[in-house]
PAPA-674907 format. One record per residue (C-alpha): residue number from 0; x negated, y negated, z negated. Coordinates in nm, 4 decimals, m for minus. Last residue first. Layout:
% residues N
{pos:NUM	xx:X	yy:Y	zz:Z}
...
% end
This chain:
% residues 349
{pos:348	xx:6.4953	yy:m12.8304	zz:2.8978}
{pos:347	xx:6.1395	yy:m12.6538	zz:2.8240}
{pos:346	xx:6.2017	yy:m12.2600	zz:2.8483}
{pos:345	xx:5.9276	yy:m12.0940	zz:2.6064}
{pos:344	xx:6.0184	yy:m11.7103	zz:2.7232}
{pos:343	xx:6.0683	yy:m11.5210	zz:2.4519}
{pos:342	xx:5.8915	yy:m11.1228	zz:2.4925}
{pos:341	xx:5.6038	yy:m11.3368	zz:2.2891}
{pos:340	xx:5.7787	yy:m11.2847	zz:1.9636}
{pos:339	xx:5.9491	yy:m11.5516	zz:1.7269}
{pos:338	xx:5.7778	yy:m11.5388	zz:1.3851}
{pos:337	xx:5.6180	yy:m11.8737	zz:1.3944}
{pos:336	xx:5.9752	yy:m12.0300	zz:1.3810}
{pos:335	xx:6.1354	yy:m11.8045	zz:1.1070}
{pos:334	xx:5.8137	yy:m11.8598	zz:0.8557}
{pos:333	xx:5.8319	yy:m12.2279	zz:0.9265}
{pos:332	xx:6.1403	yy:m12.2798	zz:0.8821}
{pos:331	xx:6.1285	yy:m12.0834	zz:0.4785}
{pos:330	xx:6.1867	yy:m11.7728	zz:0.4059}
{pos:329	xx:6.5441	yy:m11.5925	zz:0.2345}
{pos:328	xx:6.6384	yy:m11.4160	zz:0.5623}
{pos:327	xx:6.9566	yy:m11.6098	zz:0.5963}
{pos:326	xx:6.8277	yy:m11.8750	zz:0.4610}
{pos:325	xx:6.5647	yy:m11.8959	zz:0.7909}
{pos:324	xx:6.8857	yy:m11.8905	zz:0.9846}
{pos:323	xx:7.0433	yy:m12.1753	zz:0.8263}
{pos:322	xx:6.7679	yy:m12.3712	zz:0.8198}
{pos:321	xx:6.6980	yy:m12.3767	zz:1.1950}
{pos:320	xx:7.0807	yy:m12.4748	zz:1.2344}
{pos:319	xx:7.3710	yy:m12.2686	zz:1.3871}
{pos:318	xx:7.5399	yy:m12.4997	zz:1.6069}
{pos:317	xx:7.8995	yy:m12.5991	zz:1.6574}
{pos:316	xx:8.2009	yy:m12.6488	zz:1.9298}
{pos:315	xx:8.0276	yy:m12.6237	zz:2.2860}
{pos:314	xx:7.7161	yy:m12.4335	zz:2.2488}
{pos:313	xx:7.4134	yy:m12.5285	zz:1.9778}
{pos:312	xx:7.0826	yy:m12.4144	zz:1.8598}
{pos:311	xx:6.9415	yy:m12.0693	zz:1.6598}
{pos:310	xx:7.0627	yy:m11.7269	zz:1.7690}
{pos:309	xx:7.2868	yy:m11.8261	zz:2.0336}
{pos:308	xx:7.4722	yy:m11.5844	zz:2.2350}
{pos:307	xx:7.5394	yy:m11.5913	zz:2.6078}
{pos:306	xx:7.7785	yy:m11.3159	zz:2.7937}
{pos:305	xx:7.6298	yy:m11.0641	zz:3.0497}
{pos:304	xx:7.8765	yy:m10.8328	zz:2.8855}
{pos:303	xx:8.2148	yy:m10.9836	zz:2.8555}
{pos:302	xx:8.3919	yy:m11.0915	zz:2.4967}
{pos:301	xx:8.7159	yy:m11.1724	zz:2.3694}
{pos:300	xx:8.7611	yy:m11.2332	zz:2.0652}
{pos:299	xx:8.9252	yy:m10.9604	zz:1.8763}
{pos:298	xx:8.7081	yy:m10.8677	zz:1.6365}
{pos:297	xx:8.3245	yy:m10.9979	zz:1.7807}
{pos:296	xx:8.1139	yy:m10.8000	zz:1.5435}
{pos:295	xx:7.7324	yy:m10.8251	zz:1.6013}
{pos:294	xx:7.5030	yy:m10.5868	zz:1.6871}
{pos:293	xx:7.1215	yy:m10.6581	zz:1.7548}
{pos:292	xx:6.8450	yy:m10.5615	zz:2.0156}
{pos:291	xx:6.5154	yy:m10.4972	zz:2.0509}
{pos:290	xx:6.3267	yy:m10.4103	zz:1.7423}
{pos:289	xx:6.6536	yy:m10.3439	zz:1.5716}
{pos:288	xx:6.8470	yy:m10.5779	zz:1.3570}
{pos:287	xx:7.0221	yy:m10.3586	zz:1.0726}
{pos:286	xx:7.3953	yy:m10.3930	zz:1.0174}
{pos:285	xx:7.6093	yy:m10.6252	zz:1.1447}
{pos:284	xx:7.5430	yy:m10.9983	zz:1.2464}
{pos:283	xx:7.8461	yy:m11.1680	zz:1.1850}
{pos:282	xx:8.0298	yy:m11.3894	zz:1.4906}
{pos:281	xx:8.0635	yy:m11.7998	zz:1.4414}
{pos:280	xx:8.3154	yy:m11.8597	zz:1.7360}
{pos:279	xx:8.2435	yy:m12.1217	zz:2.0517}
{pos:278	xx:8.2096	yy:m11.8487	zz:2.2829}
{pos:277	xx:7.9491	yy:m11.6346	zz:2.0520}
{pos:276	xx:7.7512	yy:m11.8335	zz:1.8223}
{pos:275	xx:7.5742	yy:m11.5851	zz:1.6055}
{pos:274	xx:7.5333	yy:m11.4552	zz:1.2735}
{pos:273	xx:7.3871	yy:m11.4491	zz:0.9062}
{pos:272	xx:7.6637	yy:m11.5117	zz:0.6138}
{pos:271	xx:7.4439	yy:m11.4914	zz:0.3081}
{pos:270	xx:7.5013	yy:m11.1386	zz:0.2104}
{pos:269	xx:7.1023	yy:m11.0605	zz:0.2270}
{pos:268	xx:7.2066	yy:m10.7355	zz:0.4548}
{pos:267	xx:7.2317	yy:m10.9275	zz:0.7538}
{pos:266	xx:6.8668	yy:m11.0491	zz:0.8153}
{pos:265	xx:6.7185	yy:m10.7236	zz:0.7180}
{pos:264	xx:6.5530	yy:m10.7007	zz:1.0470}
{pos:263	xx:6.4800	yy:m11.0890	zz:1.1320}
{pos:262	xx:6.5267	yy:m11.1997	zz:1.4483}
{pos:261	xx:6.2018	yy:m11.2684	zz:1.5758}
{pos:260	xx:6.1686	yy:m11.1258	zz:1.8897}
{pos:259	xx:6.0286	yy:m10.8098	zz:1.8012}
{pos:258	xx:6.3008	yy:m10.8284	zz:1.5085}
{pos:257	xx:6.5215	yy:m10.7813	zz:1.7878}
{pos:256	xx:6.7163	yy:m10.9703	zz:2.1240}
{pos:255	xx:6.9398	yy:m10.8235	zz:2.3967}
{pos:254	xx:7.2589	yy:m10.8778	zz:2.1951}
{pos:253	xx:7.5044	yy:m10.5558	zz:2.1626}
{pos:252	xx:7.8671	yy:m10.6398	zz:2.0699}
{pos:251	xx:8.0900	yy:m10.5090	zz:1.8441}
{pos:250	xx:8.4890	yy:m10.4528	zz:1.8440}
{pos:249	xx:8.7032	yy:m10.3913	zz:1.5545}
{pos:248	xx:8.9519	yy:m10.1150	zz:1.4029}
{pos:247	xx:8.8383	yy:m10.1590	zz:1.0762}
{pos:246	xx:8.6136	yy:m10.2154	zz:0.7529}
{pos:245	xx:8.3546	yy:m10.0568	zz:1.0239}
{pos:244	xx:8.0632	yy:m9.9068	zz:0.8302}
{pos:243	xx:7.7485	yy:m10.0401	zz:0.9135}
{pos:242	xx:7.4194	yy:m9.9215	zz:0.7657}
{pos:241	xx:7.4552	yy:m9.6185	zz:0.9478}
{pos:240	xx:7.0973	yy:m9.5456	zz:0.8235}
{pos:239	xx:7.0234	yy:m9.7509	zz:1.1645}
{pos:238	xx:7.2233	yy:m9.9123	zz:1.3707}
{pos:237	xx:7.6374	yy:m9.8449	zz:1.3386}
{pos:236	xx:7.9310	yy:m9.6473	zz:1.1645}
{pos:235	xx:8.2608	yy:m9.5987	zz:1.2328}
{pos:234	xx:8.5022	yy:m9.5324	zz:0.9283}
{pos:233	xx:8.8206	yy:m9.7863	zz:1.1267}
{pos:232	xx:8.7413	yy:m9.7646	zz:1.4684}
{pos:231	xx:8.5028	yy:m9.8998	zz:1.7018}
{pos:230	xx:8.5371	yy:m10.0967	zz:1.9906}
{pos:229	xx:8.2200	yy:m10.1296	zz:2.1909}
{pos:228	xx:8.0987	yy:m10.4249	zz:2.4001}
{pos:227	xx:7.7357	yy:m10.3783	zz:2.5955}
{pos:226	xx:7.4008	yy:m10.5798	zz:2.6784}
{pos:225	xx:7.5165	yy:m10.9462	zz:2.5246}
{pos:224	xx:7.2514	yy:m11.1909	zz:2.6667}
{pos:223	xx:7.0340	yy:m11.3633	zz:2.4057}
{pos:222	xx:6.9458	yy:m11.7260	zz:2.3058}
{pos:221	xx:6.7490	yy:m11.9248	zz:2.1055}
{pos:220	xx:6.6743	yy:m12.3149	zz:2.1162}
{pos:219	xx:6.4055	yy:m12.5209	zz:1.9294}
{pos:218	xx:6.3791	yy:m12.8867	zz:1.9125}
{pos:217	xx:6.6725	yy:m13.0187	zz:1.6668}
{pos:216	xx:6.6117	yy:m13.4022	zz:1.6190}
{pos:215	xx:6.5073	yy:m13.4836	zz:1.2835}
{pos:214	xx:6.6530	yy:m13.5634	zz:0.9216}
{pos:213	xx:6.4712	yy:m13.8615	zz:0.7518}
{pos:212	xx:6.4003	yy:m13.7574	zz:0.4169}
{pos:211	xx:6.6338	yy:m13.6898	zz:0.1435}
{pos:210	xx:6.6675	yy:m13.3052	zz:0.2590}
{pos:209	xx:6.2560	yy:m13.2329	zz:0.2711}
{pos:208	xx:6.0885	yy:m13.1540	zz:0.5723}
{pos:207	xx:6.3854	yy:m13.0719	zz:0.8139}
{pos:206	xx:6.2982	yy:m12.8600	zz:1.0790}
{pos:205	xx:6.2955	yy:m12.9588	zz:1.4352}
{pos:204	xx:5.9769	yy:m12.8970	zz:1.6037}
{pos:203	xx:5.8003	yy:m13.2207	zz:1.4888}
{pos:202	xx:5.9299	yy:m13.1901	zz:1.1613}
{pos:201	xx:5.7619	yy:m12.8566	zz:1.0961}
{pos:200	xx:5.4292	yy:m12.9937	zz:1.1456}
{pos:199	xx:5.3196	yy:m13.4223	zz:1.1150}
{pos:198	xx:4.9468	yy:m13.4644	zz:0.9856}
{pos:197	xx:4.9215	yy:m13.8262	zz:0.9507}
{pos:196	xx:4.6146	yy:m14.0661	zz:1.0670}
{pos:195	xx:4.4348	yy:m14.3654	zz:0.9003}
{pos:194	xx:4.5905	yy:m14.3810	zz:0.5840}
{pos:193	xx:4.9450	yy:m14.2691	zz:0.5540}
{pos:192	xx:5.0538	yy:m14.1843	zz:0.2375}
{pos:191	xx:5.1943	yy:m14.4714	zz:0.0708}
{pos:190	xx:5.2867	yy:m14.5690	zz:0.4208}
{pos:189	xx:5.5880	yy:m14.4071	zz:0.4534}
{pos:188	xx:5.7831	yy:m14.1259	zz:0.2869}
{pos:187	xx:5.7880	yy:m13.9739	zz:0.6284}
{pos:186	xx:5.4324	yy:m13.8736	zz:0.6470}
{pos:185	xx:5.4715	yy:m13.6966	zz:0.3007}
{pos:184	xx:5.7179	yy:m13.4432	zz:0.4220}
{pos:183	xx:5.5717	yy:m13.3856	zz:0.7356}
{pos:182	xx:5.1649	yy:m13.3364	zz:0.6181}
{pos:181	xx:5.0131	yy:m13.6671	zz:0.4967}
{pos:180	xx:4.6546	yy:m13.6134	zz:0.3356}
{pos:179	xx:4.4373	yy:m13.8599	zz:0.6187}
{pos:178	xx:4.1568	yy:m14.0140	zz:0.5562}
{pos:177	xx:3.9188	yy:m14.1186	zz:0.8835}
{pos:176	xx:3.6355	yy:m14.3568	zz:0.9733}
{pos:175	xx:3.4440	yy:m14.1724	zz:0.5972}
{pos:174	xx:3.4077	yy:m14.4331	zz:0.3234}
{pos:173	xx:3.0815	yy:m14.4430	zz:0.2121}
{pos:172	xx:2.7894	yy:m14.2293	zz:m0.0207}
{pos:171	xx:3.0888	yy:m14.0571	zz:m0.1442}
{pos:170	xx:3.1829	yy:m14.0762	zz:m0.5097}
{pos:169	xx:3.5294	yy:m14.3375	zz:m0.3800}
{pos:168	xx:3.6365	yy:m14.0500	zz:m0.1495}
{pos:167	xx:3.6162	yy:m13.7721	zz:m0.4689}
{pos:166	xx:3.8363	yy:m14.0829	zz:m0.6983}
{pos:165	xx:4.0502	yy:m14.1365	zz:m0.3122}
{pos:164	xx:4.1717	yy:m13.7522	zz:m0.3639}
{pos:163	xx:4.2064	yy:m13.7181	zz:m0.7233}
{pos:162	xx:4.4493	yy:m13.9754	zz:m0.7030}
{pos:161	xx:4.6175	yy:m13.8940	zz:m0.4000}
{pos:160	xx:4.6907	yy:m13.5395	zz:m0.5323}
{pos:159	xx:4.8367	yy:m13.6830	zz:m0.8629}
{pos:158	xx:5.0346	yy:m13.8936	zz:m0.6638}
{pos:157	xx:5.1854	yy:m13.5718	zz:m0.4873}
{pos:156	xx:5.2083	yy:m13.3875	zz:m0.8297}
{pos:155	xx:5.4843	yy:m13.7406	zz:m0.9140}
{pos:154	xx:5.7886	yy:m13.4842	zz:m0.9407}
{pos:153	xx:5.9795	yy:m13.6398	zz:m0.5844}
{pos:152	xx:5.9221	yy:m13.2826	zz:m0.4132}
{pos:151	xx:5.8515	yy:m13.3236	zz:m0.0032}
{pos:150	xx:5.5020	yy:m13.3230	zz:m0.0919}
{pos:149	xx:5.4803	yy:m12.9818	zz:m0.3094}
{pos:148	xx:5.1000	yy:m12.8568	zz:m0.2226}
{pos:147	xx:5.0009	yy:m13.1430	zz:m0.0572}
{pos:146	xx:4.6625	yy:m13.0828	zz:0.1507}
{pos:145	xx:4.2957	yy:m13.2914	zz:0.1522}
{pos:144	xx:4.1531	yy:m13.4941	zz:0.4022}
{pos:143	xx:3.8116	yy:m13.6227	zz:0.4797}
{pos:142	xx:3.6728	yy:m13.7538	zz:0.8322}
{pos:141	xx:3.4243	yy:m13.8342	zz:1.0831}
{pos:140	xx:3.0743	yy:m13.7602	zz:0.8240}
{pos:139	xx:2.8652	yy:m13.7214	zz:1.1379}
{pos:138	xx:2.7143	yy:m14.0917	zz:1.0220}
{pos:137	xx:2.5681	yy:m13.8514	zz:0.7280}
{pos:136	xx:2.5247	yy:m13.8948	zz:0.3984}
{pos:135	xx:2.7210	yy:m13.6127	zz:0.3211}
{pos:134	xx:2.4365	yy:m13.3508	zz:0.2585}
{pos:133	xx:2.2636	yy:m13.5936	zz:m0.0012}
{pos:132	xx:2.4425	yy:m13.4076	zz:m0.2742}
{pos:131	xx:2.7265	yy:m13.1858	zz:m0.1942}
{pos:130	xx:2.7518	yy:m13.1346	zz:m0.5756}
{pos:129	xx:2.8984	yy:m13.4416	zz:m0.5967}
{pos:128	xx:3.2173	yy:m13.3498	zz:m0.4673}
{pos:127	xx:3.3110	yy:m13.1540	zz:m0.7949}
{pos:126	xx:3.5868	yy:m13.3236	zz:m0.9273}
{pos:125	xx:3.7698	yy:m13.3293	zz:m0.5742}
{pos:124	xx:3.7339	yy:m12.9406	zz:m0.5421}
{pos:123	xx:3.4967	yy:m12.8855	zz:m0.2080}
{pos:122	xx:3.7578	yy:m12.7004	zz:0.0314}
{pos:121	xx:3.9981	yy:m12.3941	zz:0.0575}
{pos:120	xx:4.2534	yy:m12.2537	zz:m0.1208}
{pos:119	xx:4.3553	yy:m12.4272	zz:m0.4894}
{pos:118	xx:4.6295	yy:m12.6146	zz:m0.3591}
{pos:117	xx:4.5415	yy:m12.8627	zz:m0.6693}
{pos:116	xx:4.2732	yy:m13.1749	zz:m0.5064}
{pos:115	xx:4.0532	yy:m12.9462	zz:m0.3143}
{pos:114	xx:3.8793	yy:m13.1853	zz:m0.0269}
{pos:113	xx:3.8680	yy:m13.0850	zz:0.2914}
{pos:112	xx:3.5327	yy:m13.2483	zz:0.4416}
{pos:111	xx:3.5846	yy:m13.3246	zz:0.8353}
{pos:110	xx:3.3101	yy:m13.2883	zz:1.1240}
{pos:109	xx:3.1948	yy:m13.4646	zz:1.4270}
{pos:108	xx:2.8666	yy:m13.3987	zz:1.6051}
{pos:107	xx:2.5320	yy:m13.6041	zz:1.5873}
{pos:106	xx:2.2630	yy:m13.3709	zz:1.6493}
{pos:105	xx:2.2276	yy:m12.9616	zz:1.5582}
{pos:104	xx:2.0735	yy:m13.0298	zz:1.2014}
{pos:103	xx:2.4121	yy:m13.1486	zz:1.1199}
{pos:102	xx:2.5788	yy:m12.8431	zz:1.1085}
{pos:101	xx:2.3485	yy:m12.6466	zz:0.9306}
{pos:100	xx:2.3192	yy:m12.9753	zz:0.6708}
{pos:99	xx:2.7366	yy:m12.9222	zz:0.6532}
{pos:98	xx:2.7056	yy:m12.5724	zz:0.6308}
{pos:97	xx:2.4718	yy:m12.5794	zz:0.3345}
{pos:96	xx:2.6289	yy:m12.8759	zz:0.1564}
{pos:95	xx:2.9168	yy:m12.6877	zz:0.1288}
{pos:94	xx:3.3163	yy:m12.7781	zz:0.2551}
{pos:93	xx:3.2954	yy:m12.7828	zz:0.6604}
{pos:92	xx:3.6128	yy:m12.8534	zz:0.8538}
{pos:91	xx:3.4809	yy:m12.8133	zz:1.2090}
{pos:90	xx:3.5452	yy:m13.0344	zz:1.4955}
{pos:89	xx:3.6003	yy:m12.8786	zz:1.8790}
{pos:88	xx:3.3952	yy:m12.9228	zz:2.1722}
{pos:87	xx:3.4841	yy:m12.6500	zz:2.3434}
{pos:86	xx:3.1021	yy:m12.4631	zz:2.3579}
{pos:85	xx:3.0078	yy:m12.6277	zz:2.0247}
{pos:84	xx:3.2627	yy:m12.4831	zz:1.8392}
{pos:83	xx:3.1509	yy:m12.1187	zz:1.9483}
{pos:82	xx:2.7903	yy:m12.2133	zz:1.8923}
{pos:81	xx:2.8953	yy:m12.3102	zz:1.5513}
{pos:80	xx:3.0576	yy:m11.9736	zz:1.5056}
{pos:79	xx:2.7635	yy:m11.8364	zz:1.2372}
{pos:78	xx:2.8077	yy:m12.1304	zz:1.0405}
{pos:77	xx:3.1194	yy:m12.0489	zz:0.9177}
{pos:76	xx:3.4044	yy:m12.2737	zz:0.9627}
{pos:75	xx:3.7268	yy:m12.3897	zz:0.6960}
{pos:74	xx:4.0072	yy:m12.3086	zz:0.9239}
{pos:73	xx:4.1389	yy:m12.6857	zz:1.0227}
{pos:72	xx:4.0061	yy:m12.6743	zz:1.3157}
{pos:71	xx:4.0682	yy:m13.0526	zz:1.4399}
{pos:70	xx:4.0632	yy:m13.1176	zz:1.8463}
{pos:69	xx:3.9406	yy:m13.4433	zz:1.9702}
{pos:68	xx:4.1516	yy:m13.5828	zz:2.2736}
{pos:67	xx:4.0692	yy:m13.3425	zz:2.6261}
{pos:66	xx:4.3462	yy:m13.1276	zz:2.6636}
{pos:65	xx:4.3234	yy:m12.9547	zz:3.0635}
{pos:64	xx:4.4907	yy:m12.6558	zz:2.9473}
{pos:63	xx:4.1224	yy:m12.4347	zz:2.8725}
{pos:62	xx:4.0961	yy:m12.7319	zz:2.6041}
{pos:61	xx:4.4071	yy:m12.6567	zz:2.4831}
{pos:60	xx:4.3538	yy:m12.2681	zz:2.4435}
{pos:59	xx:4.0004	yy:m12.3128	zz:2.3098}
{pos:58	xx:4.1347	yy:m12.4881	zz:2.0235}
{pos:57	xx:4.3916	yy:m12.2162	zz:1.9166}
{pos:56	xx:4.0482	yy:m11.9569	zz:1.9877}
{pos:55	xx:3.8436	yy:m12.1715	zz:1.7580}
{pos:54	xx:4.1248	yy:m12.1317	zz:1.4769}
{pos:53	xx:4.3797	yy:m12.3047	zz:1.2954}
{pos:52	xx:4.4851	yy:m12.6346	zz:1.5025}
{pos:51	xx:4.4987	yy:m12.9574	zz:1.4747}
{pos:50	xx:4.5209	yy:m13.1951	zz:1.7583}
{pos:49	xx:4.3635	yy:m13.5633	zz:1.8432}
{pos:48	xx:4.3923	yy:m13.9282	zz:1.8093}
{pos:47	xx:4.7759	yy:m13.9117	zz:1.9134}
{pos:46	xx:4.8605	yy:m14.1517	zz:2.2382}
{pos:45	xx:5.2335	yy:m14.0773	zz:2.2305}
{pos:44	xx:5.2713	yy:m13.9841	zz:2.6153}
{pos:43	xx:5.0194	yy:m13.7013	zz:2.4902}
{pos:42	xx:5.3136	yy:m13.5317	zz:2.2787}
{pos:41	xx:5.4503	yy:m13.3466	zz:2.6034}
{pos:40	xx:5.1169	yy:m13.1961	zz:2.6570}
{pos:39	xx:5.0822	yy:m13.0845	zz:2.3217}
{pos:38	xx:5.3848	yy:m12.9354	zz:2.2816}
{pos:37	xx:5.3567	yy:m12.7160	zz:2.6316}
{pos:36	xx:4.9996	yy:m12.6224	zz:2.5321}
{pos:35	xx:5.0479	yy:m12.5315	zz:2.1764}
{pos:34	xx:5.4245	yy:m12.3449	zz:2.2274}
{pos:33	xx:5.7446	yy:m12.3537	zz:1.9881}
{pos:32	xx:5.5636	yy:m12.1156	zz:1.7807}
{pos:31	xx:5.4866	yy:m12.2974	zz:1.5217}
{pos:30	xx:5.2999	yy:m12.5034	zz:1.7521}
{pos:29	xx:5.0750	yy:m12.1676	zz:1.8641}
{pos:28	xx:4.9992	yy:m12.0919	zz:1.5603}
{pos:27	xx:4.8332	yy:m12.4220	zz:1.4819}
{pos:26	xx:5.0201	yy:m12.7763	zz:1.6317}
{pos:25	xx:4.9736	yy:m12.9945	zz:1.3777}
{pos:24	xx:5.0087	yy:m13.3122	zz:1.5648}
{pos:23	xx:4.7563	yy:m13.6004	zz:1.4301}
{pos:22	xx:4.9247	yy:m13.8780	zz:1.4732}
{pos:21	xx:4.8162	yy:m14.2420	zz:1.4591}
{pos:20	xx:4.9781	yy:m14.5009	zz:1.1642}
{pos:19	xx:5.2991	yy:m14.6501	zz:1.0728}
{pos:18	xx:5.4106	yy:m14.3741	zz:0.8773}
{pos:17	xx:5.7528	yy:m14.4778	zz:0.9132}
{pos:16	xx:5.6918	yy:m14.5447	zz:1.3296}
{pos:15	xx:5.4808	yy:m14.2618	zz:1.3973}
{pos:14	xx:5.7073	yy:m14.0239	zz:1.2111}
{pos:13	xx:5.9764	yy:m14.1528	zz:1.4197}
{pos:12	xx:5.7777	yy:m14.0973	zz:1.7601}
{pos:11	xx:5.7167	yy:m13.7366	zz:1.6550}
{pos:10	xx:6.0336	yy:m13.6317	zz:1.6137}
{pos:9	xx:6.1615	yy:m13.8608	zz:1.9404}
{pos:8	xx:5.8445	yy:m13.6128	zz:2.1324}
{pos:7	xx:6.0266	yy:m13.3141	zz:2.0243}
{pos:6	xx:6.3932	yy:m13.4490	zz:2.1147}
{pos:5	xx:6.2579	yy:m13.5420	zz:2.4254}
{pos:4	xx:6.0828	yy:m13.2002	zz:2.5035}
{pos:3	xx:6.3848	yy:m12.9831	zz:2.3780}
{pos:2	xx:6.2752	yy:m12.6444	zz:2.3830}
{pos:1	xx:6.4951	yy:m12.3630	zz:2.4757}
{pos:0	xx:6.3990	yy:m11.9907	zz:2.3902}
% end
């Protein structure tokens, strides 16, 4: 796996400059599994105010690799793991007046209020923020935020969102040093959005956040060696259940990566045109991906074992798009990005 560093960091640069405020790089499961610490220290030549992540351990990782900027759990916290943000100085997301008095009682540390404004998961709901009471009168108070359900969709639910969001803000005791409610797709329909800091994700690493919006730089690079090339005649069959049957006389080829490594198992079978970029040709992925390796059919191109296929990226002639591969599994970028394996080495080029 091949990541782009100065494509990554131009991502993030050019939601910087439409959002026109400081970043706040999502980089949670392990930057969507383009890498925490490598993304992280490539975006500090951008001056971001901190990171987000999901979970203490996510934090503890950055701070173990020398990152020092503020780091934002964005997993709402229990009270019983305060110690545990204490000890790497990383800021909860508290949502009850209990937790947020626990918190507090332990000096002047950091936190952020999610507020609930229609994803319906987490946080104090934005018509009921007064029941925090005198809890959030508090200098420790940092930040709120709440989360677009359907920002990259031009149906007015985002405004909707904002609304309800600055009416809970404006029922606070005082404004908070930090709003922010921009994920991707709402970062980069400018500063409507913006407030004091944007929450950039899939854009960063290369996948496109909504198809009106600004289209980025591809980030993310995969590759696998071809292990053996088979002919196989007309009636052969191939991977598991047989569930290829050779329309003809026809040669496959074995790619050292599985569903271990993220390419999905049923990823041929959705008859959306999945495949590979094998010498410049677009070859079909056949039959079911194994855990470790993958068949493809080559026909008569010619083809060597030790040869390079790309999953997701670019060779000479064409490229095979983060989009199109996560179609061809019917999920989303996200889904395809966080699901490549550990057995991928994180190559920065």
């Amino acid at each position: 796996m091949e990541v782009d560093v100065e494509a990554l960091v131009d991502n993030a640069r050019t939601v910087a400059k439409i959002a026109g405020t400081r970043l706040l790089p999502v980089v949670k499961a392990n930057a969507y599994g383009v890498g925490a610490v490598l993304v992280s220290k490539a975006l500090e030549q951008l001056d971001p105010w901190g990171y987000g992540v999901a979970t203490i351990d996510e934090g503890a990782e950055l701070r173990t690799a020398g990152i020092t900027r503020p780091i934002l759990v964005f997993m709402p916290a229990r009270a019983q793991l305060f110690d545990e943000y204490d000890r790497h100085q990383l800021t909860p997301v508290l949502g009850d007046a209990g937790s947020i008095l626990e918190w507090t009682t332990r000096g002047e540390r950091p936190f952020h209020i999610e507020i609930d404004t229609g994803m319906g998961r987490a946080g104090v709901r934005w018509d009921e923020i007064d029941e925090l009471g005198e809890a959030v009168d508090t200098s420790s108070l940092e930040g709120c935020y709440t989360h677009f359900h359907s920002a990259e969709r031009r149906d007015g639910t985002a405004e909707t969102q904002l609304e309800r969001f600055l009416g809970a803000i404006a029922r606070l005791p005082r404004r908070p040093a930090l709003l922010h409610v921009a994920n991707s797709a709402a970062a980069l329909r400018g500063k409507q959005f913006a407030f004091d800091l944007v929450r950039p994700g899939i854009f960063l690493y290369g996948g496109s956040a909504a198809d009106d919006l600004s289209q980025p730089r591809p980030v993310v690079s995969v590759k696998a060696r071809v292990l053996s090339v088979r002919r196989m005649r007309q009636g052969d069959t191939a991977s598991y259940n047989a569930s290829w049957t050779a329309q003809r006389d026809t040669v496959i080829a074995t790619l050292r990566c599985g569903y271990a490594d993220g390419l999905r198992r049923l990823v041929a079978t959705g008859g959306r045109g999945a495949a590979v970029l094998l010498r410049g040709h677009r070859c079909p992925i056949v039959g079911l991906v194994q855990m470790d390796m993958a068949l493809v059919e080559t026909g008569t191109l010619e083809v060597q074992v030790g040869d390079i296929a790309t999953i997701v990226g670019a060779d000479a002639k064409q490229r095979i798009t983060l989009k199109e591969v996560a179609d061809w599994s019917g999920e989303v970028q996200h889904e395809f990005l966080t699901g490549l394996g550990s057995r991928l080495r994180r190559v920065p080029v």
